[in-house]
DSSP file (Angstrom, degrees, kcal/mol; ACC not computed):
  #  RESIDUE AA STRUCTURE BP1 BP2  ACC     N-H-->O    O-->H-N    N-H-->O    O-->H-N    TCO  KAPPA ALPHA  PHI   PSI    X-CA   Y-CA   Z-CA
    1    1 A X              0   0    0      0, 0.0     2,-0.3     0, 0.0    28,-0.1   0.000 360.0 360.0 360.0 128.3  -11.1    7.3   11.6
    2    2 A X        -     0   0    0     22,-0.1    28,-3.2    24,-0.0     2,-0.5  -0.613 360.0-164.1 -79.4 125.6   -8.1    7.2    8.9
    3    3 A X        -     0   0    0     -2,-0.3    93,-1.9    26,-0.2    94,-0.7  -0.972  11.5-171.5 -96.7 144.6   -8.6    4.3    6.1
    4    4 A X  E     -a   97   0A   0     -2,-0.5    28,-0.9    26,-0.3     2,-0.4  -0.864  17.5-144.3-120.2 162.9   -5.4    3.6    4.3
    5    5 A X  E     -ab  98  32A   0     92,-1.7    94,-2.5    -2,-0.4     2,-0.5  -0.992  16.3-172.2-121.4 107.3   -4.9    1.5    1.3
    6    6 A X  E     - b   0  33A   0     26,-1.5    28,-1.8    -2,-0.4     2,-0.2  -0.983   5.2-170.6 -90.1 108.8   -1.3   -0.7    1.0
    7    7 A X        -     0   0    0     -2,-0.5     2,-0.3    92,-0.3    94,-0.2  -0.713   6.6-164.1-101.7 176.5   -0.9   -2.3   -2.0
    8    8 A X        -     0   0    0     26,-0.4    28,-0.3    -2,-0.2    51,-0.0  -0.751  34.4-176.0-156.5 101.9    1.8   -4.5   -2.2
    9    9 A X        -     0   0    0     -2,-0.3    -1,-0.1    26,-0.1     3,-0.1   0.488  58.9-107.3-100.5  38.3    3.7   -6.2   -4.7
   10   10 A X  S    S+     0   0    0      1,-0.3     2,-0.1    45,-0.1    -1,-0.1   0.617  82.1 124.9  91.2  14.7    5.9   -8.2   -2.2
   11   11 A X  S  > S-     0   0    0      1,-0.1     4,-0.7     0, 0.0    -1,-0.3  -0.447  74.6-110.6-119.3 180.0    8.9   -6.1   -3.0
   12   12 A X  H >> S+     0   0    0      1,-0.3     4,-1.8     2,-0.2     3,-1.4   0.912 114.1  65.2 -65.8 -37.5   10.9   -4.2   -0.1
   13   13 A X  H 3> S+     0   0    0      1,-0.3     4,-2.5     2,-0.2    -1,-0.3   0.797 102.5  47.9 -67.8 -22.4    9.7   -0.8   -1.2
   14   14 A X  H 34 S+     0   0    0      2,-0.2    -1,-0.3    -3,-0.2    -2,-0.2   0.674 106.2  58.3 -77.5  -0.4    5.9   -1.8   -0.2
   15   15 A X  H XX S+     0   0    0     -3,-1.4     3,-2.5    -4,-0.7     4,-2.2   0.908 104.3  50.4 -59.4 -74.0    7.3   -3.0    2.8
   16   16 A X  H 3X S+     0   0    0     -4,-1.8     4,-0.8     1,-0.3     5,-0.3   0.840 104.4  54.4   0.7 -69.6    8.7    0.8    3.3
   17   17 A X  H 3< S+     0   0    0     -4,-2.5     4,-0.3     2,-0.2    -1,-0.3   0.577 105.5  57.2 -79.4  12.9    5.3    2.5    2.7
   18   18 A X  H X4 S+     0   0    0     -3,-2.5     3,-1.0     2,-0.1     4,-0.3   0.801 111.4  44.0 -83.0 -58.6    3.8   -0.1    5.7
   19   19 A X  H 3< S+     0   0    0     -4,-2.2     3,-0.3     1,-0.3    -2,-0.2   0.605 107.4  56.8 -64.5  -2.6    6.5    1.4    8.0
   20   20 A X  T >< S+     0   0    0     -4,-0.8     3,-4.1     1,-0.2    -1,-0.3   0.911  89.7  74.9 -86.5 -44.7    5.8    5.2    6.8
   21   21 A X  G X> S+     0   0    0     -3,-1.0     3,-4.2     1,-0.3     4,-3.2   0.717  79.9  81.3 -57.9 -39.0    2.2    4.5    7.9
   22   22 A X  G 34 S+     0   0    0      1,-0.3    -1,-0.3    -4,-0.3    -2,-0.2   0.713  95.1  40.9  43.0 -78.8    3.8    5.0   11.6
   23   23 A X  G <4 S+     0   0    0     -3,-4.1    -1,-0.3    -4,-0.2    -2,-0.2   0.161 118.2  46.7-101.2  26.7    3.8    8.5   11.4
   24   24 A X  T <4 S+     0   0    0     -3,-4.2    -2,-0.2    -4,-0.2    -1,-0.2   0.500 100.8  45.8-142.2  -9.2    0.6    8.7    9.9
   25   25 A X     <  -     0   0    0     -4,-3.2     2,-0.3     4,-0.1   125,-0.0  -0.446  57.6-154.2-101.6-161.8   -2.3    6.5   11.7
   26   26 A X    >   -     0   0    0     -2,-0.1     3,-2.3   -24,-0.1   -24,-0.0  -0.875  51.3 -59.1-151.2-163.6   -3.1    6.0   14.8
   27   27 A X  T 3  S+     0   0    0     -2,-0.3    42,-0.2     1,-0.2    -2,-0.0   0.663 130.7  50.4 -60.6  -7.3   -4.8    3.3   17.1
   28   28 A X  T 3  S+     0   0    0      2,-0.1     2,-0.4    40,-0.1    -1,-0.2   0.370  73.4 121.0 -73.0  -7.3   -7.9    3.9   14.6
   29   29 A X    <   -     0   0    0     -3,-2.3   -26,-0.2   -28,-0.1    -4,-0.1  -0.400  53.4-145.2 -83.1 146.3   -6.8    3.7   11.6
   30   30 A X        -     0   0    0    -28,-3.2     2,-0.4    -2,-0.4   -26,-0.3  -0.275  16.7-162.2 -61.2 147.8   -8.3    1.0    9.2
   31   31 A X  E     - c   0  73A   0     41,-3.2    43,-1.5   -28,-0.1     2,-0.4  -0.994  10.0-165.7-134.1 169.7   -5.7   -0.6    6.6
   32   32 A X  E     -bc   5  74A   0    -28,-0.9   -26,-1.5    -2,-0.4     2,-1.1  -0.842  14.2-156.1-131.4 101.4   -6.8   -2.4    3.6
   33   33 A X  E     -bc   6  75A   0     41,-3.7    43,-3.4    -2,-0.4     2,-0.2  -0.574  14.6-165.0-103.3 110.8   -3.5   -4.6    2.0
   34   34 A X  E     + c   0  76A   0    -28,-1.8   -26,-0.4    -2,-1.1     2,-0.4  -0.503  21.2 178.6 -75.8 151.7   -3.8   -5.2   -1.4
   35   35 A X  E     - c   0  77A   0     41,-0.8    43,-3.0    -2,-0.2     2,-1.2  -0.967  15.4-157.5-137.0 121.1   -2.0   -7.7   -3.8
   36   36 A X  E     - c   0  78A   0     -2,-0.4     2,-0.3   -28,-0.3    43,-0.2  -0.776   3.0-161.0-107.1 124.9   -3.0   -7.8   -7.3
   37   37 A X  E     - c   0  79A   0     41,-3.3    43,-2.7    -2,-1.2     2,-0.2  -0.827  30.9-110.5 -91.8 134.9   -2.3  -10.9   -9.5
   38   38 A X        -     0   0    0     -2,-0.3     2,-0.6    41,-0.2    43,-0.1  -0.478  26.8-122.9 -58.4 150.4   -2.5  -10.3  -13.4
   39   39 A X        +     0   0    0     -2,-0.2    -1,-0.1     1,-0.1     5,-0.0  -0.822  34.7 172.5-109.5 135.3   -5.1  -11.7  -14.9
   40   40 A X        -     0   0    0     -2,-0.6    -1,-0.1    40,-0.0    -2,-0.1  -0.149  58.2-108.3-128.1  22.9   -4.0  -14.0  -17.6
   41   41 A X  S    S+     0   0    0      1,-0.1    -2,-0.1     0, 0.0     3,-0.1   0.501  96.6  96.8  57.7  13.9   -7.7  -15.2  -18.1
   42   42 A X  S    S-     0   0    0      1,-0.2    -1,-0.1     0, 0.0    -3,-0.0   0.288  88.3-116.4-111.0  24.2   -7.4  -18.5  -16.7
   43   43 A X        -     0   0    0      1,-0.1     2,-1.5     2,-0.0    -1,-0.2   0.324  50.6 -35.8 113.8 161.3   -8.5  -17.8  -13.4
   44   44 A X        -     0   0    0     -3,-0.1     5,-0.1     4,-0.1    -1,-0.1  -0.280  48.8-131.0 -47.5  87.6   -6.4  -18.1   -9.8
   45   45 A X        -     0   0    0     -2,-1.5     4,-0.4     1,-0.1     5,-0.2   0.418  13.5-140.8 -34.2 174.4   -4.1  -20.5   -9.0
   46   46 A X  S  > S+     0   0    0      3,-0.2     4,-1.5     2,-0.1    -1,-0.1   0.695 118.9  52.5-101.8 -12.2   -4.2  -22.3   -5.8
   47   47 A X  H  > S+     0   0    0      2,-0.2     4,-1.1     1,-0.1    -2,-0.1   0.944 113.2  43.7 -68.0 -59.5   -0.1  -21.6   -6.3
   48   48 A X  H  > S+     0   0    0      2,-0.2     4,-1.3     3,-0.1     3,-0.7   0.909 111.2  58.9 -66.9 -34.5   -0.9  -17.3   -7.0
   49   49 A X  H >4 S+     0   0    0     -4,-0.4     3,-1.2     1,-0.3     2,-1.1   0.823 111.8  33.8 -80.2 -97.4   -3.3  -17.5   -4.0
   50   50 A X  H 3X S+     0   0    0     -4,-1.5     4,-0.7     1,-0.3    -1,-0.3   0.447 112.5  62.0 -32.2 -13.4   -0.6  -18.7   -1.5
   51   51 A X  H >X S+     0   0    0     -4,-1.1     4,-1.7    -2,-1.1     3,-1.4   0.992 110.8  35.7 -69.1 -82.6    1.7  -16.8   -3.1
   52   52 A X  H <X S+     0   0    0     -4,-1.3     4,-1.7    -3,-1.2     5,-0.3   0.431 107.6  66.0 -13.6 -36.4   -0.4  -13.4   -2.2
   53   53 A X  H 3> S+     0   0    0     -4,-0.5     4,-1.4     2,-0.2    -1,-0.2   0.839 108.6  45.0 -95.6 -44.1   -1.5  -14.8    1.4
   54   54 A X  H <X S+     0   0    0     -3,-1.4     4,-2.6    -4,-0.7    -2,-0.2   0.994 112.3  47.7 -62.9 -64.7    2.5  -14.5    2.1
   55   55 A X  H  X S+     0   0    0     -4,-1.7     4,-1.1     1,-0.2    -1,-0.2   0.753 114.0  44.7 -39.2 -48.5    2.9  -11.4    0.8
   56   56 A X  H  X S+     0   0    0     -4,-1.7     4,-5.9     2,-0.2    -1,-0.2   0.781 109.2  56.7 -66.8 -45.7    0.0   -9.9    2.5
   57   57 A X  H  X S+     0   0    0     -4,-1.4     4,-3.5    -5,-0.3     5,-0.5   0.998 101.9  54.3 -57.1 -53.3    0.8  -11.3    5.5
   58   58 A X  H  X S+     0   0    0     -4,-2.6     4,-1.4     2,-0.2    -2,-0.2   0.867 110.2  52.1 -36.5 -55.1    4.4   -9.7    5.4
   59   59 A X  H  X S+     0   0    0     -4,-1.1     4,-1.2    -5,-0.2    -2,-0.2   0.845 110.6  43.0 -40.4 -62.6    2.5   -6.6    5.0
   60   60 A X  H  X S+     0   0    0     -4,-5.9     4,-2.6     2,-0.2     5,-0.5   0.990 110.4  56.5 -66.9 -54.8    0.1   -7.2    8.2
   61   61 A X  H  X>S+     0   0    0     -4,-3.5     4,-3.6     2,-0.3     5,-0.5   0.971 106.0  52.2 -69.7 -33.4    3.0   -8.4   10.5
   62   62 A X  H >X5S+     0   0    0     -4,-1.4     3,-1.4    -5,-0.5     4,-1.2   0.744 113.1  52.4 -43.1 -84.2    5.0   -4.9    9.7
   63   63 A X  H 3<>S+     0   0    0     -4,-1.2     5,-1.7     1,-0.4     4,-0.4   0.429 109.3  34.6 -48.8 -45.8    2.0   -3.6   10.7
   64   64 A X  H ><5S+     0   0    0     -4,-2.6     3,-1.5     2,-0.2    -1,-0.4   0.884 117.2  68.5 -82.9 -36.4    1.1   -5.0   14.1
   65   65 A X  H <<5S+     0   0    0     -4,-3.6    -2,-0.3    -3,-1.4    -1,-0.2   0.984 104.7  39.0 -36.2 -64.6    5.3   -4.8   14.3
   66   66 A X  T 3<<S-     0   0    0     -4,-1.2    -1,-0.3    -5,-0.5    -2,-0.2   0.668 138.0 -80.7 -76.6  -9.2    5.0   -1.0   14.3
   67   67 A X  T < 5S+     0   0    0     -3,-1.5    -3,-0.2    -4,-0.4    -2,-0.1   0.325  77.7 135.1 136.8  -8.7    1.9   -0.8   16.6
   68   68 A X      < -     0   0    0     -5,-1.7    -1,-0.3    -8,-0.1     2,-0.3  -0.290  57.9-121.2 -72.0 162.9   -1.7   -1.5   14.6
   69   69 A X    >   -     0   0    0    -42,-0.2     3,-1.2     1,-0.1    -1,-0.1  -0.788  24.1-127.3-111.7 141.8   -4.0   -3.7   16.2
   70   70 A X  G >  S+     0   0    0     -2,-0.3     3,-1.7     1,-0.2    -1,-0.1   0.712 100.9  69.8 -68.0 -20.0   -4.7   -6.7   13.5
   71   71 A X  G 3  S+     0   0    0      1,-0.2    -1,-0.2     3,-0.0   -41,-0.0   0.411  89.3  61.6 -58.8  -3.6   -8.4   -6.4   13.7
   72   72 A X  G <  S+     0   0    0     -3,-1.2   -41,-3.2   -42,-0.1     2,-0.5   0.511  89.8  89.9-116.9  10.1   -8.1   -3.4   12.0
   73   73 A X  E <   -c   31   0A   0     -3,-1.7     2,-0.5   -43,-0.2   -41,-0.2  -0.808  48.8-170.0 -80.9 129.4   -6.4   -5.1    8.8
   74   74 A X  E     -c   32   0A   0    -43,-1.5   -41,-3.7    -2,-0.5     2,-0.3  -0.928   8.4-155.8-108.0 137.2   -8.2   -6.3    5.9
   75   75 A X  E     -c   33   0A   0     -2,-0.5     2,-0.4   -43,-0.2   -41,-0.2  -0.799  12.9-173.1 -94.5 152.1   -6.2   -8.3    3.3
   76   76 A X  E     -c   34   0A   0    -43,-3.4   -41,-0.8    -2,-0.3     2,-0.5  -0.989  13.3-164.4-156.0 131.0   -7.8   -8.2   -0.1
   77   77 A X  E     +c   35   0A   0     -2,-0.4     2,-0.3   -43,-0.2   -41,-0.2  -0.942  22.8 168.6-114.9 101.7   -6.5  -10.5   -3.3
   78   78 A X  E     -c   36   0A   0    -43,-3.0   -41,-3.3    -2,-0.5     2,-0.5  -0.912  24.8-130.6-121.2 147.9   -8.2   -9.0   -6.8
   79   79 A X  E     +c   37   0A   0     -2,-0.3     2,-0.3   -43,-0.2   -41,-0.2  -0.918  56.5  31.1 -83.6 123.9   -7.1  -10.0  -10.5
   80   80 A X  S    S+     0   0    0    -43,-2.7    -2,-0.1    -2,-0.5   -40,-0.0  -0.901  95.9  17.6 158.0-151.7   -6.3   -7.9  -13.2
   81   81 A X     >  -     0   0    0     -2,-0.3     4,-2.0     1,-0.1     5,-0.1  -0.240  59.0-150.3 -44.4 116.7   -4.7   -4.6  -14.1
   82   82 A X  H  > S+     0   0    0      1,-0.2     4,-1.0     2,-0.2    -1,-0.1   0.812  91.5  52.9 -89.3  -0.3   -3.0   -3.8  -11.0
   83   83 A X  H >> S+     0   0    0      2,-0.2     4,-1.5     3,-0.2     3,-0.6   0.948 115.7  42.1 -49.6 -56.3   -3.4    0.4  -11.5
   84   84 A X  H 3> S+     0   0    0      1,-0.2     4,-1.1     2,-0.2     3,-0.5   0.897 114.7  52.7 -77.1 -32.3   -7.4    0.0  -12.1
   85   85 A X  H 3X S+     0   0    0     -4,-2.0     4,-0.6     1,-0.3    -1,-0.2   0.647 107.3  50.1 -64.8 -26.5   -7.5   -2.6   -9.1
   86   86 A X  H <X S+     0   0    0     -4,-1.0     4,-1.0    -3,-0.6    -1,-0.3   0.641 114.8  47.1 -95.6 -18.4   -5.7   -0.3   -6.7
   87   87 A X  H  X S+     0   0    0     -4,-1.5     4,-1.0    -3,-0.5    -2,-0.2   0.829 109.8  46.1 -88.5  -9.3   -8.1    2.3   -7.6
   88   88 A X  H  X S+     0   0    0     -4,-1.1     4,-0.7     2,-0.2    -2,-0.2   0.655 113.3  53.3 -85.9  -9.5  -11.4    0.4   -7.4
   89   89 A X  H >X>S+     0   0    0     -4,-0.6     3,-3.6     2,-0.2     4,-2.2   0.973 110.7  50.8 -58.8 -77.9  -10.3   -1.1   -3.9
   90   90 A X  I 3<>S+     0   0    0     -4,-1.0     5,-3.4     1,-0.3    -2,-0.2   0.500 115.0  37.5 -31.6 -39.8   -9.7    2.4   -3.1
   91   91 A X  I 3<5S+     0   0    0     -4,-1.0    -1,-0.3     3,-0.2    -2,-0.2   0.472 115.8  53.7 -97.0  -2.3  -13.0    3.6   -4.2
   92   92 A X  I <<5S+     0   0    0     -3,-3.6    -2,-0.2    -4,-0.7    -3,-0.2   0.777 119.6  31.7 -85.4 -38.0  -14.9    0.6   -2.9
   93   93 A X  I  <5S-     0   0    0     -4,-2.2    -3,-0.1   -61,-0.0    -2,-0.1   0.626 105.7-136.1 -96.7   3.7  -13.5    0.7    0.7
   94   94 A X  I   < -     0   0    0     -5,-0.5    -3,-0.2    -6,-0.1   -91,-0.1   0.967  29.8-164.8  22.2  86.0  -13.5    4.3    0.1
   95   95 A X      < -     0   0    0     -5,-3.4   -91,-0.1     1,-0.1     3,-0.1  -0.177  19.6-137.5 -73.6 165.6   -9.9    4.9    1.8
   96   96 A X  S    S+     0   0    0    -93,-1.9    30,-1.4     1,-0.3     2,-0.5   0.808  84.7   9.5 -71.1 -50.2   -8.6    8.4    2.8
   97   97 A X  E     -ad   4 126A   0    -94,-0.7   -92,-1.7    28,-0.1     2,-0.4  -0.985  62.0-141.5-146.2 145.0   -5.4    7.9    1.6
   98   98 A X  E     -ad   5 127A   0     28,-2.9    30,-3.8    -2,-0.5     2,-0.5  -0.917  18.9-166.3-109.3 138.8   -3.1    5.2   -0.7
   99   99 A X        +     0   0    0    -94,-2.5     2,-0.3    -2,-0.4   -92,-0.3  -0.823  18.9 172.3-123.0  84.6    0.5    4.8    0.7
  100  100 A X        -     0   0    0     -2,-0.5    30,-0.7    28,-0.2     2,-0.1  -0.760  31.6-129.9-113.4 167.0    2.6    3.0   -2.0
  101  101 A X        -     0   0    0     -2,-0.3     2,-0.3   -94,-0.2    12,-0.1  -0.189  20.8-145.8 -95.9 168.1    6.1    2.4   -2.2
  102  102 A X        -     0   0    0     28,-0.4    11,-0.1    -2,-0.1    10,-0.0  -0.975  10.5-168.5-157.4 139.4    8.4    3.5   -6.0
  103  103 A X        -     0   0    0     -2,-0.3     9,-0.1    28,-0.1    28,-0.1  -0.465  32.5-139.3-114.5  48.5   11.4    1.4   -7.4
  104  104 A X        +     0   0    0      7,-0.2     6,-0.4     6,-0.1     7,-0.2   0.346  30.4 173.1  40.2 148.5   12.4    4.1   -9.9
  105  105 A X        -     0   0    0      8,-0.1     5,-0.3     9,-0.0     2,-0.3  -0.097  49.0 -42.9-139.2 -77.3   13.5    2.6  -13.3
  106  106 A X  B >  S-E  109   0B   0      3,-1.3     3,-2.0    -2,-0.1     2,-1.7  -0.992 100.1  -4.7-152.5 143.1   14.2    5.0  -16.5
  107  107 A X  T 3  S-     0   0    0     -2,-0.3     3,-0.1     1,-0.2    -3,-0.0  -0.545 133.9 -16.2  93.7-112.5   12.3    8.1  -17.6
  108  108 A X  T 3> S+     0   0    0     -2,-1.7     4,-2.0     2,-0.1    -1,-0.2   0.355 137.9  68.0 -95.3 -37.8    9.2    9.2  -16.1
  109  109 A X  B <4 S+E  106   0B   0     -3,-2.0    -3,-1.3     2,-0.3    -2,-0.2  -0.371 103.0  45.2-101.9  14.0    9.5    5.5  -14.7
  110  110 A X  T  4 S+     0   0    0     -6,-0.4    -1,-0.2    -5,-0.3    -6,-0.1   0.233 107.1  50.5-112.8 -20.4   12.5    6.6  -12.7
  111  111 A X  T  4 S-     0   0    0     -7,-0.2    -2,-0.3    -5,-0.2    -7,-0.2   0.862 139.8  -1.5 -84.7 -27.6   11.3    9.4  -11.4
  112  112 A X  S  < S-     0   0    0     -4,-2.0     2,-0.3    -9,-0.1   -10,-0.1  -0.562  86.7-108.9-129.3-168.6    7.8    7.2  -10.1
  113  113 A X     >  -     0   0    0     -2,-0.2     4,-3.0   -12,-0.1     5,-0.3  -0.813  43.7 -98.6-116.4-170.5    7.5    3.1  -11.1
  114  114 A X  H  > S+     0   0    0     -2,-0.3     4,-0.9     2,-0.2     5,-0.2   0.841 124.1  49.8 -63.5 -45.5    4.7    2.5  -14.0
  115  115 A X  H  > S+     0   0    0      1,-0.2     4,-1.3     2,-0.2    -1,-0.2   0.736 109.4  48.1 -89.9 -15.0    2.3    1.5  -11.7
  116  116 A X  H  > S+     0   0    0      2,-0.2     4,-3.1     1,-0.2     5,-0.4   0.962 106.9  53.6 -43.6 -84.5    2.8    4.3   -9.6
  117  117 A X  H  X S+     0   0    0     -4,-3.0     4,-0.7     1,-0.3    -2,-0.2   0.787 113.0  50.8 -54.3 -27.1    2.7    7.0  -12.5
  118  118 A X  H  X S+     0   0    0     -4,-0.9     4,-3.2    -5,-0.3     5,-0.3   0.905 105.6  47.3 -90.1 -47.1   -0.8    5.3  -13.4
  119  119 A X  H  X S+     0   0    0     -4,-1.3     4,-3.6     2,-0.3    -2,-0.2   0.959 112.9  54.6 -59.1 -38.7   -2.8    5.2  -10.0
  120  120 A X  H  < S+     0   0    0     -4,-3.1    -1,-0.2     1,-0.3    -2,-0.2   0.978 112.2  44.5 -73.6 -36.2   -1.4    9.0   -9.9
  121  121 A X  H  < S+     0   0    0     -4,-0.7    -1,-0.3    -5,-0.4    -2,-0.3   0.949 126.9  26.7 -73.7 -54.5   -3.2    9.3  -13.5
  122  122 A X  H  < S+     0   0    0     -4,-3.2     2,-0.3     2,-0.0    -1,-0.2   0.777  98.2  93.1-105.2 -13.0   -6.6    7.5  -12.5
  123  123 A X     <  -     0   0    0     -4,-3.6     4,-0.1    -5,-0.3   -36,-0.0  -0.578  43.8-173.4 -79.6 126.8   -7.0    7.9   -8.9
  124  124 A X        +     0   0    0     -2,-0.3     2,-0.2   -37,-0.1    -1,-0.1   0.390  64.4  96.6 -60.6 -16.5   -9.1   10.8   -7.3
  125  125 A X  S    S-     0   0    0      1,-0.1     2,-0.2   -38,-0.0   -28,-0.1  -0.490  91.0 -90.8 -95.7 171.0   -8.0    9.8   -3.9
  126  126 A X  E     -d   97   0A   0    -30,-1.4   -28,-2.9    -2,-0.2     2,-1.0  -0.446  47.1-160.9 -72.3 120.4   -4.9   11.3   -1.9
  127  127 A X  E     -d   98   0A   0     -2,-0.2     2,-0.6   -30,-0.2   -28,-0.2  -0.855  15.3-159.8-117.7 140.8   -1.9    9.3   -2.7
  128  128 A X        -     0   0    0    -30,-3.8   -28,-0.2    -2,-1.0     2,-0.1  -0.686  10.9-162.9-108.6  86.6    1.3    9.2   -0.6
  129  129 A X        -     0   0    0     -2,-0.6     2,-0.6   -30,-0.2   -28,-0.2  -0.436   9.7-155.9 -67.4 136.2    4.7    7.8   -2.9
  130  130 A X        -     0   0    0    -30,-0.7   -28,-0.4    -2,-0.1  -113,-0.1  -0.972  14.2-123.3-107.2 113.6    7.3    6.8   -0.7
  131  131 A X    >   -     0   0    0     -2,-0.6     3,-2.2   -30,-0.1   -28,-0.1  -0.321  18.0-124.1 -60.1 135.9   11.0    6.9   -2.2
  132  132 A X  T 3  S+     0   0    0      1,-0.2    -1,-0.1    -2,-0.1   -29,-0.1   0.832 110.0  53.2 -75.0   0.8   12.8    4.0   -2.1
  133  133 A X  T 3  S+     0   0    0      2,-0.0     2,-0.5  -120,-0.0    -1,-0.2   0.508  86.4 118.9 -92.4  -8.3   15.8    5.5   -0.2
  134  134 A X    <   +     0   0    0     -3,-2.2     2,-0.6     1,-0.0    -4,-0.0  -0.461  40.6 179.1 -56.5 108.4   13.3    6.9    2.5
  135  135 A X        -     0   0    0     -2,-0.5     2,-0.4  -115,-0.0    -2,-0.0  -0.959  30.2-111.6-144.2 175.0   13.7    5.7    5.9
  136  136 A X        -     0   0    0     -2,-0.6     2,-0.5     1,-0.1  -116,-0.0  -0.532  23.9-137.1 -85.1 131.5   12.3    6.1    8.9
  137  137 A X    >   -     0   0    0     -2,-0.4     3,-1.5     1,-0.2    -1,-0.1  -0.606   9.4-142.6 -85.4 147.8   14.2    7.9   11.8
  138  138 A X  T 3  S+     0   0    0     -2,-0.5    -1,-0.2     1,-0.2    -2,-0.1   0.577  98.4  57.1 -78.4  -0.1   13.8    6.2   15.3
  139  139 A X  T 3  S+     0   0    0      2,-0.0     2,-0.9     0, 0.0    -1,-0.2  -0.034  79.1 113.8 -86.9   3.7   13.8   10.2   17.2
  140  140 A X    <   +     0   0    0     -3,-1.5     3,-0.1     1,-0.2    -4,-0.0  -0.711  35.9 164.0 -95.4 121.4   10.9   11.1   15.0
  141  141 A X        +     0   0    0     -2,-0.9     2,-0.3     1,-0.2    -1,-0.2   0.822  67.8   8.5 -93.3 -21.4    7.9   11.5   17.4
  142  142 A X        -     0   0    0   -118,-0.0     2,-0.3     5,-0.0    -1,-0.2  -0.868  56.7-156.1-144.0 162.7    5.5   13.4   15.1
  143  143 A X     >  -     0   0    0     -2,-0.3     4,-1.3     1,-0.2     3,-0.4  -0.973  24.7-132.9-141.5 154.3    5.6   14.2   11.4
  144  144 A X  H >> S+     0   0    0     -2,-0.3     4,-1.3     1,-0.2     3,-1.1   0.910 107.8  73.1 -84.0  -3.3    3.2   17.6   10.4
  145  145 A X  H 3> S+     0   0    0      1,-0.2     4,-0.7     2,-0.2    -1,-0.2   0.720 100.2  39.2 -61.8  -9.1    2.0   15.1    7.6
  146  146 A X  H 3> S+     0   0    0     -3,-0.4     4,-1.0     2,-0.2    -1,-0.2   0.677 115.8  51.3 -98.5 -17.0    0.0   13.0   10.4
  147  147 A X  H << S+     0   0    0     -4,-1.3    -2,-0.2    -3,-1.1    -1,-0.1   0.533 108.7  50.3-107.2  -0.9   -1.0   16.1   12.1
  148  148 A X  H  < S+     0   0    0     -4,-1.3    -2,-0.2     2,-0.1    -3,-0.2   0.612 108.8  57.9-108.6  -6.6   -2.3   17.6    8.7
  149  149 A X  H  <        0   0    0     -4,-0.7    -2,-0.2    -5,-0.3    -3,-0.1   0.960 360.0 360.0 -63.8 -44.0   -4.3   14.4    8.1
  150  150 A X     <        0   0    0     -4,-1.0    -1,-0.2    -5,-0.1    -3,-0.1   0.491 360.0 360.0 -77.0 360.0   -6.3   14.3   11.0
């Protein structure tokens, strides 16, 4: 059984690495969809919480959209750095693989986004960047990247 790790900060391109997952679970795979809030040291809003609860949710209905059974999402809301938060999720649920989305910007930071370029930098775990021009073709039955995970 595949665990995968989403994180998501509500933008289209995490939206984009839920539909890649498609060609790469199957009816077993786990997901775990993250949102990270910064931590500004005054604790959670009741405002950022509902804020997060959308977002995540957006994230799970792609998901049952494309085929996953919902029992097999967990939503998870952590504060702080969101690099070090998407890797201690990672190593806490201890996923297979993290499937994030890249907006490009300038630099190194075009070629990945920041937060991107940082998970790659602290994480140990398998990561899969999705381009943000990537989409999925509807004729594709099988990809060998699902058949060399499993």
């Amino acid at each position: 059984m595949m665990k995968i790790l989403l994180p998501t900060d509500g933008s289209i391109y995490s939206e984009n690495a839920a539909r890649v997952t498609k060609k790469i679970g199957n009816e077993e795979t786990e997901f775990i969809v993250l949102h990270v809030l910064a931590d500004k040291g005054m604790g959670m809003k009741s405002w950022q919480k509902e804020g997060a609860d959308i977002i995540l949710s957006t994230i799970e209905n792609i998901l049952v959209e494309i085929g996953f059974d919902s029992s097999r999402i967990k939503k998870v809301v952590e504060e702080g750095n969101a690099p070090a938060q998407i890797v201690n999720v990672a190593n806490r649920y201890e996923v297979d693989l993290i499937v994030m989305g890249n907006q490009g910007k300038n630099g190194l930071k075009k070629i990945m986004g920041s937060v991107t370029a940082r998970v790659l930098e602290l994480s140990e775990r398998l990561i899969l960047v999705v381009p943000p021009n990537y989409t999925l073709s509807q004729t594709e039955k099988s990809s060998v990247l699902a058949q060399t995970l499993h």
